[in-house]
C-alpha positions as a printed NumPy array, in Angstrom:
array([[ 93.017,  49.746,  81.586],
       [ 96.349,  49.711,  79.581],
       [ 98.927,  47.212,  81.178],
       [102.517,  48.993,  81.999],
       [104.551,  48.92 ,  78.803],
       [107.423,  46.811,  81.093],
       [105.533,  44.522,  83.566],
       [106.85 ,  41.069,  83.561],
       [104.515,  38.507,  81.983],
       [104.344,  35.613,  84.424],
       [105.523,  32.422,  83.118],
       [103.217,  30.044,  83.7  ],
       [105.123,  26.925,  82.658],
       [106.725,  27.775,  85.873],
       [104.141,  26.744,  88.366],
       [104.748,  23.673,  90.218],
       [103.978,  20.073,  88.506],
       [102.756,  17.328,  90.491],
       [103.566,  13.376,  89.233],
       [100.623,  11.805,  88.07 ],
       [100.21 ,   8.595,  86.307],
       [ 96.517,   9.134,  85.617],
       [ 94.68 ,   7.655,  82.587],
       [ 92.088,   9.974,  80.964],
       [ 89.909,  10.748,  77.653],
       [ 90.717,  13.995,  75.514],
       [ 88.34 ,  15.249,  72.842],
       [ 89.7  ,  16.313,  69.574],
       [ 88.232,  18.38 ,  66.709],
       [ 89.972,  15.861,  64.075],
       [ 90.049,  12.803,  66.568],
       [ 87.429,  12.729,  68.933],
       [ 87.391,  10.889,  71.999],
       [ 91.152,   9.481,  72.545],
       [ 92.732,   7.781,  75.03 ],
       [ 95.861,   8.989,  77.381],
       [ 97.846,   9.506,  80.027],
       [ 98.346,  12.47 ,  81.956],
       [101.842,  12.179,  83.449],
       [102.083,  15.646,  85.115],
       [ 99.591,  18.309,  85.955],
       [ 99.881,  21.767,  87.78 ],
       [ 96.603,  24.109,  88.432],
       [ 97.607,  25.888,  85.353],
       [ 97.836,  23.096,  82.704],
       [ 99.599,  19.434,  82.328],
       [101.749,  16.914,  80.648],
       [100.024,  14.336,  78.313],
       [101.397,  11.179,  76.54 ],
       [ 99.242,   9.938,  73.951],
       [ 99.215,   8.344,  70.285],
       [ 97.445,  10.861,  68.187],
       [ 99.357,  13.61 ,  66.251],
       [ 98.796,  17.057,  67.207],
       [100.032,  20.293,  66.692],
       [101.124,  23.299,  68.428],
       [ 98.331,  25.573,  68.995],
       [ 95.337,  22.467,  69.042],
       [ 92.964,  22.597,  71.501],
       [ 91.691,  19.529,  73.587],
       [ 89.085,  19.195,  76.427],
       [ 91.074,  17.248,  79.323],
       [ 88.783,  14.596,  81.656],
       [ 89.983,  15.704,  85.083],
       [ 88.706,  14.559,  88.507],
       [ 87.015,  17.294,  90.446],
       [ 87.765,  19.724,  87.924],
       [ 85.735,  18.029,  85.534],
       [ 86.096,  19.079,  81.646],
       [ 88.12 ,  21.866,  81.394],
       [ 89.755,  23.103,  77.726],
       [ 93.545,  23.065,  76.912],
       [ 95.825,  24.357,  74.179],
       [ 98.907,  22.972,  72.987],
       [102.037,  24.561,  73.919],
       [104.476,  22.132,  73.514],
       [105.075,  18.668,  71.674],
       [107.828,  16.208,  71.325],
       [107.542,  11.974,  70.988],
       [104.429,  11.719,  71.66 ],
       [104.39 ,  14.154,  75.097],
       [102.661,  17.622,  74.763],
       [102.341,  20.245,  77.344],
       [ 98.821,  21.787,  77.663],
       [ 98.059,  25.071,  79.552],
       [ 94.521,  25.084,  80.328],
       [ 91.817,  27.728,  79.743],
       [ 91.097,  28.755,  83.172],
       [ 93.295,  28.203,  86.557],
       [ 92.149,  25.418,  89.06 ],
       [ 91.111,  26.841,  92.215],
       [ 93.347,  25.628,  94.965],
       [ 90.675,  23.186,  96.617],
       [ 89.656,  21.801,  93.821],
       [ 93.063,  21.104,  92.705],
       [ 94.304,  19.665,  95.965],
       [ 91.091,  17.005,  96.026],
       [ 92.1  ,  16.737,  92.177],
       [ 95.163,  15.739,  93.164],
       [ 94.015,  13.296,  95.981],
       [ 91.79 ,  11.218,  93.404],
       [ 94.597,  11.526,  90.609],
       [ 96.841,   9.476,  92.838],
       [ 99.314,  12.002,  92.721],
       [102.991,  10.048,  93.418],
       [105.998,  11.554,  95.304],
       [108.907,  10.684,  92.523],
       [110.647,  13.319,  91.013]])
């Protein structure tokens, strides 16, 4: 089915980010297994500081509770921060219990 030629694209970047301070393992192609941090993290992607250099468009698989291993691409990177939107959305429950074990913090 053909999409309408001017139907708004949502922006997922948009979607509401929850403060984490939650230590995880990514997988790399080049890297493998690396440490790091995920410092924010909506049902649609996340934040990640880490030490490894990578590049706009590189995919990672992200360690998350609940969730489990779920596949991200780089969207964003800047002093060792990246934003990752993930493959496939988080289902609501799943992301609220994620949430709940990734000791999600109220700052701002």
């Amino acid at each position: 089915m053909p999409s309408m030629p001017n139907e708004p694209v949502p922006d997922m970047r948009r979607a509401t980010r929850f403060p984490v301070d939650f230590k995880t393992i990514c997988e790399t192609r080049k890297d493998g297994e690396v440490s790091a941090n995920i410092s924010n993290v909506s049902a649609h992607g996340c934040q990640i500081v880490h030490d490894v250099t990578l590049n706009k468009g590189d995919r990672v698989i992200v360690r998350l509770p609940v969730a489990g291993r779920i596949e991200a691409f780089l969207v964003w990177t800047h002093g060792g921060r990246s934003g990752f939107e993930f493959e496939r959305v988080i289902r609501e429950s799943d992301f609220m219990a994620m949430l709940d074990k990734m000791g999600h913090s109220q700052r701002s």
